[in-house]
PDB file of the backbone (N, CA, C, O) and the ligand in Angstrom, with CONECT records:
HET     ZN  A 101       1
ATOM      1  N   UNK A   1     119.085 138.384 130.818  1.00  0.00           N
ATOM      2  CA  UNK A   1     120.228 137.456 130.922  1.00  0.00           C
ATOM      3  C   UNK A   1     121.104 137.558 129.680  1.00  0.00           C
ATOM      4  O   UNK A   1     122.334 137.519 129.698  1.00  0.00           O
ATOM      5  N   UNK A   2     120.197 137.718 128.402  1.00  0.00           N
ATOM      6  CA  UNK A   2     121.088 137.542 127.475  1.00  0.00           C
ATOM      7  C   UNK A   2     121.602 139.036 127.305  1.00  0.00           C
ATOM      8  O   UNK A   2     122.481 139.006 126.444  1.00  0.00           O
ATOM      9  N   UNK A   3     121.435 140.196 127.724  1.00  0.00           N
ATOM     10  CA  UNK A   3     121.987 141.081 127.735  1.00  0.00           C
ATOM     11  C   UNK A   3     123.031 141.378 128.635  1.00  0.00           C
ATOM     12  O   UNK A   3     123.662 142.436 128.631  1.00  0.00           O
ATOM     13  N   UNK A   4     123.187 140.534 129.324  1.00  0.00           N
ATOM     14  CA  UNK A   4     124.341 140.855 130.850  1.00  0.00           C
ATOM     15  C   UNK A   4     125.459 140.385 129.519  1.00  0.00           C
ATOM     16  O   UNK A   4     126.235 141.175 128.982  1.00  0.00           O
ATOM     17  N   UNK A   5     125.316 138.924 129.162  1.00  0.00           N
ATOM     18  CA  UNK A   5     126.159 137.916 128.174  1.00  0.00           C
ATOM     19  C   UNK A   5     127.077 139.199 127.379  1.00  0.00           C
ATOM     20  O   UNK A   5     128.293 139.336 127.252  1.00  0.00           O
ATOM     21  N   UNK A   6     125.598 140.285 126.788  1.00  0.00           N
ATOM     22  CA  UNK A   6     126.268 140.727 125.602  1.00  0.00           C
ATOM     23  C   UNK A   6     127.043 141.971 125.974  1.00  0.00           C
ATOM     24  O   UNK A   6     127.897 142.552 125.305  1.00  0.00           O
ATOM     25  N   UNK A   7     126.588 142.253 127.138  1.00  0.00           N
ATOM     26  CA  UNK A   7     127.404 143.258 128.044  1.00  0.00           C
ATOM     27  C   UNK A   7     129.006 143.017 128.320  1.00  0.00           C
ATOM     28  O   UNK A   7     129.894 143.785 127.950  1.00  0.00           O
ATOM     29  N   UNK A   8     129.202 141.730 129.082  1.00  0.00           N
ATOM     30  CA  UNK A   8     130.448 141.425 128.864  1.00  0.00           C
ATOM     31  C   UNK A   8     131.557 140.593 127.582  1.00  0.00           C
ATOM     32  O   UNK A   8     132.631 140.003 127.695  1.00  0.00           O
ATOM     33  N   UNK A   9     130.631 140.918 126.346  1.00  0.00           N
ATOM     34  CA  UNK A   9     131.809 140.578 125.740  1.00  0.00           C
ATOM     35  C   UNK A   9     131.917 141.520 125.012  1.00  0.00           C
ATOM     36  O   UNK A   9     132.892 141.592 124.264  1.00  0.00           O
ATOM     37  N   UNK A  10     130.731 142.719 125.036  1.00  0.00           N
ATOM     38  CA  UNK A  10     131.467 144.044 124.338  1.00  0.00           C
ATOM     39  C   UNK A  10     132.420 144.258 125.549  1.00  0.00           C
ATOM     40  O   UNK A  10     133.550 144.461 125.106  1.00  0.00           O
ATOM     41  N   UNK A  11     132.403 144.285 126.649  1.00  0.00           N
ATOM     42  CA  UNK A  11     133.323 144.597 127.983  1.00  0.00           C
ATOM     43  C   UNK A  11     134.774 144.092 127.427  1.00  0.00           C
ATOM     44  O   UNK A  11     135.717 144.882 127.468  1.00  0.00           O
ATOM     45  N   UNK A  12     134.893 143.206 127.077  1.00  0.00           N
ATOM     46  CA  UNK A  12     136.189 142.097 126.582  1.00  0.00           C
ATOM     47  C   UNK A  12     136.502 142.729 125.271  1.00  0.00           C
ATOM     48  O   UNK A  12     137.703 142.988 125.211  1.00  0.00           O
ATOM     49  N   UNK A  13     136.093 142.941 124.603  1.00  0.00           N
ATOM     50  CA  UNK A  13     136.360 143.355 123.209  1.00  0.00           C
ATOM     51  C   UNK A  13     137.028 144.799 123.606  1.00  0.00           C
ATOM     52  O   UNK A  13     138.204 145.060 123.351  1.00  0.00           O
ATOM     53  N   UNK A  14     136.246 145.588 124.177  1.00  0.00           N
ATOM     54  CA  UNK A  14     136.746 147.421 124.891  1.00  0.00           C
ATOM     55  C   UNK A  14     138.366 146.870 124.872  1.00  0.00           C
ATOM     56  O   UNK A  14     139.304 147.247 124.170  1.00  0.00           O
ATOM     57  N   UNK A  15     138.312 145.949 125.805  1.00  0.00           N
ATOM     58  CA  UNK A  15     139.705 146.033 126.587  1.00  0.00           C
ATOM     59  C   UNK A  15     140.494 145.514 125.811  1.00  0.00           C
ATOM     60  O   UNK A  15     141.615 146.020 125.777  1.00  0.00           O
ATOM     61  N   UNK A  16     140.195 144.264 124.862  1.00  0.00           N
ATOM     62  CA  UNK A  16     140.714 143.675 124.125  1.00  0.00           C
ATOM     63  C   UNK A  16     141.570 145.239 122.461  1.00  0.00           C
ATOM     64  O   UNK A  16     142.613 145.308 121.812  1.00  0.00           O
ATOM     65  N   UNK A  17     140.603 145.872 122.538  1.00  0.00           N
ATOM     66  CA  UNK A  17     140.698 146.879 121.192  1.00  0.00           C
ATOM     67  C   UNK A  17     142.216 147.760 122.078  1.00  0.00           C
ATOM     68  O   UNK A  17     143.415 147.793 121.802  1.00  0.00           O
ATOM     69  N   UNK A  18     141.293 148.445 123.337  1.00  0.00           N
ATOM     70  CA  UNK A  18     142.390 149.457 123.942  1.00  0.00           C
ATOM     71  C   UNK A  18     143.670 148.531 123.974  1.00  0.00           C
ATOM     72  O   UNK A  18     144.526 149.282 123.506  1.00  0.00           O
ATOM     73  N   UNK A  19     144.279 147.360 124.251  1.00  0.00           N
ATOM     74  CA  UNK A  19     145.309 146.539 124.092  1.00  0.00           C
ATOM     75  C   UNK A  19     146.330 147.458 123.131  1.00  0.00           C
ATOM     76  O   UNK A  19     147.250 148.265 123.261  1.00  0.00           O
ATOM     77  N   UNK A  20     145.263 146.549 121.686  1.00  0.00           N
ATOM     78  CA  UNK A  20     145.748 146.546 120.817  1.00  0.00           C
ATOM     79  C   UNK A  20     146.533 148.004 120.387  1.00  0.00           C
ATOM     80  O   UNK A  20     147.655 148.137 119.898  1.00  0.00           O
ATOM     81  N   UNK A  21     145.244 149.340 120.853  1.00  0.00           N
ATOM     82  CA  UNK A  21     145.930 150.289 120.311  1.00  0.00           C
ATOM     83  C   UNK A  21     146.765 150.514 121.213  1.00  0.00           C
ATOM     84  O   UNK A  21     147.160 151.557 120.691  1.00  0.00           O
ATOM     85  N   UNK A  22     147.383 150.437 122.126  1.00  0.00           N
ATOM     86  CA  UNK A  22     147.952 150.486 122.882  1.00  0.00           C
ATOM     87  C   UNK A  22     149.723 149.732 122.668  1.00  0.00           C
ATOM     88  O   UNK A  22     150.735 150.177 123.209  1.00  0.00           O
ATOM     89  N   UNK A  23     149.659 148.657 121.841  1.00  0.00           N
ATOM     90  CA  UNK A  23     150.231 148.076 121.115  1.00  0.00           C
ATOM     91  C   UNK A  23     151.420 148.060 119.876  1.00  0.00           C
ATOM     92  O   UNK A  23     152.525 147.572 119.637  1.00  0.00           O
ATOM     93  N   UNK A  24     150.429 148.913 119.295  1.00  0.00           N
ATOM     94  CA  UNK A  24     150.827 149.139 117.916  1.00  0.00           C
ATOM     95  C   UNK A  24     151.079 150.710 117.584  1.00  0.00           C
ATOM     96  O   UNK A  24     150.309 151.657 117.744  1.00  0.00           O
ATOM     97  N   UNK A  25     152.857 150.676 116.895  1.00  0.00           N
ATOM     98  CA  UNK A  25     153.604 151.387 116.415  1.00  0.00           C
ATOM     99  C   UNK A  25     152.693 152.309 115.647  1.00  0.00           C
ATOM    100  O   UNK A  25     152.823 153.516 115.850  1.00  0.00           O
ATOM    101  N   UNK A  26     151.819 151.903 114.820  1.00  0.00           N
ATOM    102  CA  UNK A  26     150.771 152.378 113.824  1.00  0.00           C
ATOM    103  C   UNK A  26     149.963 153.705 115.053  1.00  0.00           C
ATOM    104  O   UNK A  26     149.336 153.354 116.052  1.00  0.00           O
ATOM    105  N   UNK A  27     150.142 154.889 114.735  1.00  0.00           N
ATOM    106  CA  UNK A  27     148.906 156.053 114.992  1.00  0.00           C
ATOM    107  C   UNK A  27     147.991 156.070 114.885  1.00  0.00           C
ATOM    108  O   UNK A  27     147.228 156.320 115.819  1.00  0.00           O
ATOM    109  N   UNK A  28     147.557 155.776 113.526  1.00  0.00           N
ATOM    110  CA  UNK A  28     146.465 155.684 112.844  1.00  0.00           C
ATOM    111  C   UNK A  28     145.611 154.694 113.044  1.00  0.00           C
ATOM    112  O   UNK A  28     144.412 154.966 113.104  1.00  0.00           O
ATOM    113  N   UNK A  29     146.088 153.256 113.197  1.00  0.00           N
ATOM    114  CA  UNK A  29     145.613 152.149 113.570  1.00  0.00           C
ATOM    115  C   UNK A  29     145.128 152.648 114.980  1.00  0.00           C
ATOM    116  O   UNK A  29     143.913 152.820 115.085  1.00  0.00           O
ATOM    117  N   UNK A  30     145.993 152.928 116.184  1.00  0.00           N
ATOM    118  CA  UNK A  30     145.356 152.947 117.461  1.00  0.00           C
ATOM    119  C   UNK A  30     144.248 153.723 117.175  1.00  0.00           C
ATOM    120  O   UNK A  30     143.110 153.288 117.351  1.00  0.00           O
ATOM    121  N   UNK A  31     144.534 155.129 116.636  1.00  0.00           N
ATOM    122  CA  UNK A  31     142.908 156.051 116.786  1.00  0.00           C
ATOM    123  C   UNK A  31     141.779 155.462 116.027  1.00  0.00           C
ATOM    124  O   UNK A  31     140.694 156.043 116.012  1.00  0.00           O
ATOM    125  N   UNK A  32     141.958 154.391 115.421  1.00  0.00           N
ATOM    126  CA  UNK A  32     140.797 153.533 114.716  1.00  0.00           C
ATOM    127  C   UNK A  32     140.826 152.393 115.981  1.00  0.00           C
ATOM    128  O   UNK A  32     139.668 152.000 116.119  1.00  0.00           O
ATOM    129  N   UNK A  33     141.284 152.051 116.474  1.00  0.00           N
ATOM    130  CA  UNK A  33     140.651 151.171 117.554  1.00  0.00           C
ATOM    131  C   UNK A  33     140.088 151.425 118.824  1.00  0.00           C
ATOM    132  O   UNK A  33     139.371 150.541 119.293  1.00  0.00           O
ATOM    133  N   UNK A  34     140.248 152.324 119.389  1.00  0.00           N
ATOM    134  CA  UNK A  34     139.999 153.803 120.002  1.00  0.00           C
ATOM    135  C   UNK A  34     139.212 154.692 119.834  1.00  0.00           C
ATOM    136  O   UNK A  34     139.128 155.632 120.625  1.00  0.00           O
ATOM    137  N   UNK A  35     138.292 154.548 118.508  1.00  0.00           N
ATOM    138  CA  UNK A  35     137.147 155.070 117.601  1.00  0.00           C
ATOM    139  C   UNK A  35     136.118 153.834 117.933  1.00  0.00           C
ATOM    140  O   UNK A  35     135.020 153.965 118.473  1.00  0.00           O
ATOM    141  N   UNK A  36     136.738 152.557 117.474  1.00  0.00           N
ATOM    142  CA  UNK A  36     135.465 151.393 117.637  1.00  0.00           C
ATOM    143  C   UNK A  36     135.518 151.314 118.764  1.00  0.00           C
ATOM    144  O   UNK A  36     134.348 151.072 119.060  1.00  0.00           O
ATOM    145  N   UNK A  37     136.362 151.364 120.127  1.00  0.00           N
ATOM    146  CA  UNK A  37     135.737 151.001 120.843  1.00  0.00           C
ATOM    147  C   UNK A  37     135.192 151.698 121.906  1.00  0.00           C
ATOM    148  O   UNK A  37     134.592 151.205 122.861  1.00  0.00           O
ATOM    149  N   UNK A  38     135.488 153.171 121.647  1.00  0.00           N
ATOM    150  CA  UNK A  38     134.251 154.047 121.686  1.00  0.00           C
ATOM    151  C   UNK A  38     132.636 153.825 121.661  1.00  0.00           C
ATOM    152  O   UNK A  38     131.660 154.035 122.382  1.00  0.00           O
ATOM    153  N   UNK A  39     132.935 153.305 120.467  1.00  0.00           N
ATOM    154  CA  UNK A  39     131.471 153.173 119.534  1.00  0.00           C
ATOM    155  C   UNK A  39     130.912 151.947 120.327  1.00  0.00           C
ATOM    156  O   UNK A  39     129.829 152.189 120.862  1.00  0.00           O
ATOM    157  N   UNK A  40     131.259 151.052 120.468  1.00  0.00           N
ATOM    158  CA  UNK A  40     130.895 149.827 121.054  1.00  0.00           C
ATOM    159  C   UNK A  40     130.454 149.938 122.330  1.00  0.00           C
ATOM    160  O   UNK A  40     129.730 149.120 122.896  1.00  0.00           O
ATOM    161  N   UNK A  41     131.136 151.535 123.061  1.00  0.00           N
ATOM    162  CA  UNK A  41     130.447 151.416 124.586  1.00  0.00           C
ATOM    163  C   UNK A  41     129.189 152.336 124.031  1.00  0.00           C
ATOM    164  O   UNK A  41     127.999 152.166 124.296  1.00  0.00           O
ATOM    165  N   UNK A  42     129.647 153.135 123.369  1.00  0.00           N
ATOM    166  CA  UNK A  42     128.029 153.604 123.168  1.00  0.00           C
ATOM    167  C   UNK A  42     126.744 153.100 122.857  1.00  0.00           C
ATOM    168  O   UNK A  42     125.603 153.331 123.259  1.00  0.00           O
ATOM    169  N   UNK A  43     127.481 152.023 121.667  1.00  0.00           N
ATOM    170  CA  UNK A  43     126.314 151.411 121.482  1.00  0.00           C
ATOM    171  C   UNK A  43     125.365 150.567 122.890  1.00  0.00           C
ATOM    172  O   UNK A  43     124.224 150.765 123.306  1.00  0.00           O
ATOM    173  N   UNK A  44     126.308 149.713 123.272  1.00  0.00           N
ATOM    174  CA  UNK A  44     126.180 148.872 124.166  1.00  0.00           C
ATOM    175  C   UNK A  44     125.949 150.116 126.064  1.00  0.00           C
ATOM    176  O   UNK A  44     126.125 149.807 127.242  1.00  0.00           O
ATOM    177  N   UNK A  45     125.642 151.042 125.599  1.00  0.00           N
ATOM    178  CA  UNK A  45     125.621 151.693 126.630  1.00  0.00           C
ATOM    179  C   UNK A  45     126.237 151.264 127.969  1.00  0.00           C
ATOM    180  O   UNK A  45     125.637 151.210 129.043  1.00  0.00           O
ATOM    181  N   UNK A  46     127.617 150.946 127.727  1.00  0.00           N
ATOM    182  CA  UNK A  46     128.822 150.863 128.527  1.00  0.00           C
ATOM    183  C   UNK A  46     129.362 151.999 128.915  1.00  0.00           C
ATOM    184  O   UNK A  46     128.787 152.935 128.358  1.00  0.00           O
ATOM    185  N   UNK A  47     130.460 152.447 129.831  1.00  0.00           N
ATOM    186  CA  UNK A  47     131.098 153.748 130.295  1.00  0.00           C
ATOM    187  C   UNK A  47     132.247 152.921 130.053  1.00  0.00           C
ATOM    188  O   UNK A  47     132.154 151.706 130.225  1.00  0.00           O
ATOM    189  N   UNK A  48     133.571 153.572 129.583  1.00  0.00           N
ATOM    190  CA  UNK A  48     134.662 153.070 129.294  1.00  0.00           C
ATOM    191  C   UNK A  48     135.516 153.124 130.505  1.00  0.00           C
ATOM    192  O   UNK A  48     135.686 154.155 131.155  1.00  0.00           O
ATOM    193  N   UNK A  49     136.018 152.040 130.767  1.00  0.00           N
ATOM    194  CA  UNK A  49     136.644 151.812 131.962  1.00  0.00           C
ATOM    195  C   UNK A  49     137.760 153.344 132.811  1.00  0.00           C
ATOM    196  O   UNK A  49     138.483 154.031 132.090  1.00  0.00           O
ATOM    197  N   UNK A  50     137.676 153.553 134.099  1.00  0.00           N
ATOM    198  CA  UNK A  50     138.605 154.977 134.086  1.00  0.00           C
ATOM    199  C   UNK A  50     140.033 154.767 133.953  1.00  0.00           C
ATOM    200  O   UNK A  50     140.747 155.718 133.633  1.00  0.00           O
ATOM    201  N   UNK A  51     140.614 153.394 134.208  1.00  0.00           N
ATOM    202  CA  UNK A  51     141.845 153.408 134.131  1.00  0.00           C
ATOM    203  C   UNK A  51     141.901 153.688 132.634  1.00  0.00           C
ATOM    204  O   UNK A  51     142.392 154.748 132.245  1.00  0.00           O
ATOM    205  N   UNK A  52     141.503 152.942 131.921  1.00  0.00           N
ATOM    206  CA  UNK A  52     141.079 153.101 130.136  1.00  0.00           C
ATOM    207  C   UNK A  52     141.321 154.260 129.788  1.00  0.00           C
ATOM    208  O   UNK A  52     142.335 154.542 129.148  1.00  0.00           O
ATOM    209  N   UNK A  53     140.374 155.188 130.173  1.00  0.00           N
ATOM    210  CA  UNK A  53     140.211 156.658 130.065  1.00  0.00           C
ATOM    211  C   UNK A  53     140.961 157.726 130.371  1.00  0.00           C
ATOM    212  O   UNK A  53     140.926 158.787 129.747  1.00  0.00           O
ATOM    213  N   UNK A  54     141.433 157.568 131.017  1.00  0.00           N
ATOM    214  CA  UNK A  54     142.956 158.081 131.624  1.00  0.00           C
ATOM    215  C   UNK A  54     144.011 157.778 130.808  1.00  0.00           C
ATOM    216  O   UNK A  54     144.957 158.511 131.096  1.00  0.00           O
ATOM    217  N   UNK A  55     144.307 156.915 129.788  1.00  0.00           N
ATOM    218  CA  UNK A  55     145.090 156.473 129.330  1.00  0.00           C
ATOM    219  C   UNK A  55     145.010 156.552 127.665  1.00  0.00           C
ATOM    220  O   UNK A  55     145.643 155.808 126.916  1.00  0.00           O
ATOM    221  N   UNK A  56     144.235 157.452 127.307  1.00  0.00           N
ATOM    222  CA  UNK A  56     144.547 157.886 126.099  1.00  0.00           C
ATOM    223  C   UNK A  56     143.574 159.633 126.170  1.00  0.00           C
ATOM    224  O   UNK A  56     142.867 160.155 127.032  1.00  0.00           O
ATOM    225  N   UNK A  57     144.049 160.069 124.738  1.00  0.00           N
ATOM    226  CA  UNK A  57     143.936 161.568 124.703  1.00  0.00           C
ATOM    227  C   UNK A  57     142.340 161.473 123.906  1.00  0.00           C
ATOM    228  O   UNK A  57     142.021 160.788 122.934  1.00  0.00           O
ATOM    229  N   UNK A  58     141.442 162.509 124.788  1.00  0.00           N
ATOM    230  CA  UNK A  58     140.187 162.651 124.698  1.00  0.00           C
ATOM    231  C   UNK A  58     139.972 163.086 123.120  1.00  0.00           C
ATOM    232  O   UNK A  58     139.172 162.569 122.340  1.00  0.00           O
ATOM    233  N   UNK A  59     140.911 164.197 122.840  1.00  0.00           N
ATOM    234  CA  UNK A  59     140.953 165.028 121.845  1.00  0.00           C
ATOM    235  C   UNK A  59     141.104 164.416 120.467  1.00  0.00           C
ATOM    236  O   UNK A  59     140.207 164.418 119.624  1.00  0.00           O
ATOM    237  N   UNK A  60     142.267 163.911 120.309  1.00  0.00           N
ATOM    238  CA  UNK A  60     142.992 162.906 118.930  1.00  0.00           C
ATOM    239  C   UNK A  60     142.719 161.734 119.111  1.00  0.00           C
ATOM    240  O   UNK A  60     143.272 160.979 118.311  1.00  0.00           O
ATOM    241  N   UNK A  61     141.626 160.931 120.374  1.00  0.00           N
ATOM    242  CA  UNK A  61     141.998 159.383 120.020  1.00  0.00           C
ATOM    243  C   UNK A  61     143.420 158.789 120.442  1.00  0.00           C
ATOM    244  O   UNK A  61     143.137 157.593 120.509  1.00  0.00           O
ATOM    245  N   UNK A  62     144.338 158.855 120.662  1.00  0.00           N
ATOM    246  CA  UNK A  62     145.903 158.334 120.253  1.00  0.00           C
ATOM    247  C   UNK A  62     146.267 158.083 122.299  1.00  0.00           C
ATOM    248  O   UNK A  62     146.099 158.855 123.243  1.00  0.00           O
ATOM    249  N   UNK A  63     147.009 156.091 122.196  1.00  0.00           N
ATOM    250  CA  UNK A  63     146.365 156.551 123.704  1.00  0.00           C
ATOM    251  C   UNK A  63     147.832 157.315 124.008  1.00  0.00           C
ATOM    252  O   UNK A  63     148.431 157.760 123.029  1.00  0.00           O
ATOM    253  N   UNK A  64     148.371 157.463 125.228  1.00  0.00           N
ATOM    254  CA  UNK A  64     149.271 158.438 125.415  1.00  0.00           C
ATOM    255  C   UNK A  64     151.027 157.547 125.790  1.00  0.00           C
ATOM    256  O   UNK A  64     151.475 156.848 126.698  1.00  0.00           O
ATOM    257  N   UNK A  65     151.264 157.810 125.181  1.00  0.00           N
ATOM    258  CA  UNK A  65     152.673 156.882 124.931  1.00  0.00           C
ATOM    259  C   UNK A  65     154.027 158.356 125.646  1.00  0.00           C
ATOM    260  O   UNK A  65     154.065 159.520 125.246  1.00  0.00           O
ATOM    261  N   UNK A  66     154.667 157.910 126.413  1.00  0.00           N
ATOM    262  CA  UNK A  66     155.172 158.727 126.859  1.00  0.00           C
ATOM    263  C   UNK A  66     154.571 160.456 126.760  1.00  0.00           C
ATOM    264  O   UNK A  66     155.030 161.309 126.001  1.00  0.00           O
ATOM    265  N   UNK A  67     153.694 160.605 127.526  1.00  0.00           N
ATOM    266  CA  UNK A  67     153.180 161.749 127.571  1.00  0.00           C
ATOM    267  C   UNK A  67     153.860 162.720 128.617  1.00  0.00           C
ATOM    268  O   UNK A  67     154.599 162.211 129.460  1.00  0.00           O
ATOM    269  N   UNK A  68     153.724 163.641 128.617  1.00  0.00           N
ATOM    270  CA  UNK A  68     154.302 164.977 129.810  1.00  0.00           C
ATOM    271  C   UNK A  68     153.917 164.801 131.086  1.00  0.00           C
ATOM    272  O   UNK A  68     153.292 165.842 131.288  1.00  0.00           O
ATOM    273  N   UNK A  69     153.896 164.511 131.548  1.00  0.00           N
ATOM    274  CA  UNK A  69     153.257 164.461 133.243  1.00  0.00           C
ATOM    275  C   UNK A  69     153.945 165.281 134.499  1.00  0.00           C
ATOM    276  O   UNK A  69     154.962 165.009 135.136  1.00  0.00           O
ATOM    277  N   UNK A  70     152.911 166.520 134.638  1.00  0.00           N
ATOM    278  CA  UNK A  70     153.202 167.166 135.905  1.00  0.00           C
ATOM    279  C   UNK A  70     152.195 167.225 136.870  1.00  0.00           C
ATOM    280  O   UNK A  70     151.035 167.552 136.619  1.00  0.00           O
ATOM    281  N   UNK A  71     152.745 166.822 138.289  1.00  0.00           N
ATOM    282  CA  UNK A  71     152.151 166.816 139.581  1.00  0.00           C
ATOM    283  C   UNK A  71     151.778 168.539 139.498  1.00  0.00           C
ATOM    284  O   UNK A  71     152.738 169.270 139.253  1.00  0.00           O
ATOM    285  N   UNK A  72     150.725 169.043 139.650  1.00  0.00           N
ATOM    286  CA  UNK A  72     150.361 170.368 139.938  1.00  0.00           C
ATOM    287  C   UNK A  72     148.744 170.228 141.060  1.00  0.00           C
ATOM    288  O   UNK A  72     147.686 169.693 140.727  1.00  0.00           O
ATOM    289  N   UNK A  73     149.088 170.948 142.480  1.00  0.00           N
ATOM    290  CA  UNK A  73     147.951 170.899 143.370  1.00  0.00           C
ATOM    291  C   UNK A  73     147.130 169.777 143.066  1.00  0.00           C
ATOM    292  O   UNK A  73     146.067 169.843 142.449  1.00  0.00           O
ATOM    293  N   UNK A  74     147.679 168.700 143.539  1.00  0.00           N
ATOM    294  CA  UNK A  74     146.795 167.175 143.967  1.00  0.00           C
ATOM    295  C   UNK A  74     146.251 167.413 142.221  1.00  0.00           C
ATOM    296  O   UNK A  74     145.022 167.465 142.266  1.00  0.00           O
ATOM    297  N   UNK A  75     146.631 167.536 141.068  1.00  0.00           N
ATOM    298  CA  UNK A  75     145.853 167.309 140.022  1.00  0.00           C
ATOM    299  C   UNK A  75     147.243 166.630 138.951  1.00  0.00           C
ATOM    300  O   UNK A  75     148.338 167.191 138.986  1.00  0.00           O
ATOM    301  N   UNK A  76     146.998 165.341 138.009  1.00  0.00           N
ATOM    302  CA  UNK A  76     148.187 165.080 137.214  1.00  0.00           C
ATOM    303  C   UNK A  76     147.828 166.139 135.813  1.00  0.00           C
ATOM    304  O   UNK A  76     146.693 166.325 135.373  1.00  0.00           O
ATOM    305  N   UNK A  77     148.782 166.602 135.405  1.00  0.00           N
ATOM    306  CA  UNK A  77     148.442 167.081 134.182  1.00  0.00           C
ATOM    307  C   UNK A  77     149.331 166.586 133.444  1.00  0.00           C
ATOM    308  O   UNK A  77     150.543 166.796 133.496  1.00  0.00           O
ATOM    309  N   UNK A  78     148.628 165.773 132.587  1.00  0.00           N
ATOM    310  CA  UNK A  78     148.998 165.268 131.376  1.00  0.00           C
ATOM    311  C   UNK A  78     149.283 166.020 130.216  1.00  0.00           C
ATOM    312  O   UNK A  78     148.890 167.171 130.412  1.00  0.00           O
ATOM    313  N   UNK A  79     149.748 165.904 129.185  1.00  0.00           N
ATOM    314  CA  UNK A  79     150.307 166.409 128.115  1.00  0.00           C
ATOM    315  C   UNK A  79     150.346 165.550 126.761  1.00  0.00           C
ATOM    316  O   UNK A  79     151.304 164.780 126.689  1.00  0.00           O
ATOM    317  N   UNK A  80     149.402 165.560 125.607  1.00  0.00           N
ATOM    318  CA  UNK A  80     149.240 164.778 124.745  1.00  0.00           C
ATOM    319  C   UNK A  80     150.373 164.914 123.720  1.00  0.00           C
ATOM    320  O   UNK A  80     150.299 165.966 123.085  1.00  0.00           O
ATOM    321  N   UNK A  81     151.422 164.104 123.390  1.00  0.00           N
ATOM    322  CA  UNK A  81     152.468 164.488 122.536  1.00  0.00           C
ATOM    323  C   UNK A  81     152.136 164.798 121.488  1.00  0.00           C
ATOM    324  O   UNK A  81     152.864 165.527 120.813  1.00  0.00           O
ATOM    325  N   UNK A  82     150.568 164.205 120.879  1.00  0.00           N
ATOM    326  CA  UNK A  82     150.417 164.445 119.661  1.00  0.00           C
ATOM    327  C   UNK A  82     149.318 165.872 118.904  1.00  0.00           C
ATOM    328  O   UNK A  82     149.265 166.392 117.790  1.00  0.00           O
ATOM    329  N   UNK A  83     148.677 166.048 120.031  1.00  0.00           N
ATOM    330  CA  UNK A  83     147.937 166.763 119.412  1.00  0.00           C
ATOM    331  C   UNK A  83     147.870 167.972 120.524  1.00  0.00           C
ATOM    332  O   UNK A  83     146.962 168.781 120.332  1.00  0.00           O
ATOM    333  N   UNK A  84     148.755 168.206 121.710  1.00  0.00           N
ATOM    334  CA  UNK A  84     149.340 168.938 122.327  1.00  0.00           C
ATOM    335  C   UNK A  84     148.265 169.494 123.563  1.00  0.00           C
ATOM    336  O   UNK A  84     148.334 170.580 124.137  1.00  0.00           O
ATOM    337  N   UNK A  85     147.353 168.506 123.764  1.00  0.00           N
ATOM    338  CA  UNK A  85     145.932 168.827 124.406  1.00  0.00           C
ATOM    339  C   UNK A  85     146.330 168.637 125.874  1.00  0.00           C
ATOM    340  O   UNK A  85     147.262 167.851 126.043  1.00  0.00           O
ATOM    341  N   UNK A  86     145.883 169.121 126.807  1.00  0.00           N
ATOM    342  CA  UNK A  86     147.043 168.973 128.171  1.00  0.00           C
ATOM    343  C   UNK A  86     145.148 168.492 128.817  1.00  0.00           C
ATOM    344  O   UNK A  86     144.070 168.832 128.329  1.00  0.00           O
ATOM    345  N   UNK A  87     145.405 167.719 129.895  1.00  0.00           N
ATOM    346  CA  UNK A  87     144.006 166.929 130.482  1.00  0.00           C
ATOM    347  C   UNK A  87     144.436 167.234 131.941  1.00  0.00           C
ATOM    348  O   UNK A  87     145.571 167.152 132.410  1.00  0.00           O
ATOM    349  N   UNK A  88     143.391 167.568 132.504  1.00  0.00           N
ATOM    350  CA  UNK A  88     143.931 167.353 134.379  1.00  0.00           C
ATOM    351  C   UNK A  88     143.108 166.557 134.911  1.00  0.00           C
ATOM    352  O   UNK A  88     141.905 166.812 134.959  1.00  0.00           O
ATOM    353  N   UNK A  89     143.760 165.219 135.503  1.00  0.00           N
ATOM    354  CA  UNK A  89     143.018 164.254 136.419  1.00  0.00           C
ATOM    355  C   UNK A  89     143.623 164.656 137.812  1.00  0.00           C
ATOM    356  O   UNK A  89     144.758 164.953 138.185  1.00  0.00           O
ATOM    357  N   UNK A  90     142.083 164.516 138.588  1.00  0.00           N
ATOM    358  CA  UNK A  90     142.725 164.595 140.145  1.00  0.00           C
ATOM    359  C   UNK A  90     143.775 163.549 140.577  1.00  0.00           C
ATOM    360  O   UNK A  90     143.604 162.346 140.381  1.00  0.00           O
ATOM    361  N   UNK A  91     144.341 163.814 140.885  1.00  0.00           N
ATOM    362  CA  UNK A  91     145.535 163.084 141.737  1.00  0.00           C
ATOM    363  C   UNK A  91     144.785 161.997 142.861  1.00  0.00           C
ATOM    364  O   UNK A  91     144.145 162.479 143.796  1.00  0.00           O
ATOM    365  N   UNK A  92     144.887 160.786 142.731  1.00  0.00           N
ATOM    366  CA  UNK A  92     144.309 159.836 143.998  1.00  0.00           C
ATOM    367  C   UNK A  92     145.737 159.030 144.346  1.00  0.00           C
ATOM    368  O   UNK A  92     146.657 158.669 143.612  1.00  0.00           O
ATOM    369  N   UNK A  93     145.510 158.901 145.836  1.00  0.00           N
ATOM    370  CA  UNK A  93     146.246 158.202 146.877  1.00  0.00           C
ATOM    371  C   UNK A  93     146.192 156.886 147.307  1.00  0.00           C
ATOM    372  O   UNK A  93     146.921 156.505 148.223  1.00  0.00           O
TER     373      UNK A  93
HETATM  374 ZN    ZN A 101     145.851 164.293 121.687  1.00  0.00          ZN2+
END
């Protein structure tokens, strides 16, 4: 029981951190919040949410703020502005 508790407020905190970096003008700041809350699903042996995951660059940390986006065969390919890392998520309907 008391682990479900502690389950969802590292859950809240994840989302609460991705916000923030998500947020803030600061680079550096997001890939440090984006680092902890990494760390926090690991610890807490959480999987980071997929919309979450989708939404910043695997490579640099940094989530993706106007990124490149091309439709190619049912797959999006993304384009990391910053660290130039291109990601392909399947395309869903
Ligand atoms: Zn990147």
């Amino acid at each position: 029981m008391k682990d479900r508790v502690l389950i969802n407020i590292s859950k809240e905190r994840m989302q609460t951190l991705f916000n923030e970096a998500e947020n803030t003008e600061n680079i550096a700041l997001a890939r440090r919040y984006i680092r902890l809350m990494e760390k926090i699903g690991m610890r807490m042996n959480i999987s980071v949410n997929t919309s979450i995951k989708h939404s910043y660059c695997k490579h640099c940390k940094t989530p993706y703020k106007n990124p490149g986006i091309k439709l190619k065969n049912k797959m999006v390919q993304v384009r990391c502005p910053y660290c130039g890392e291109i990601r392909r998520i399947p395309f869903k309907k």
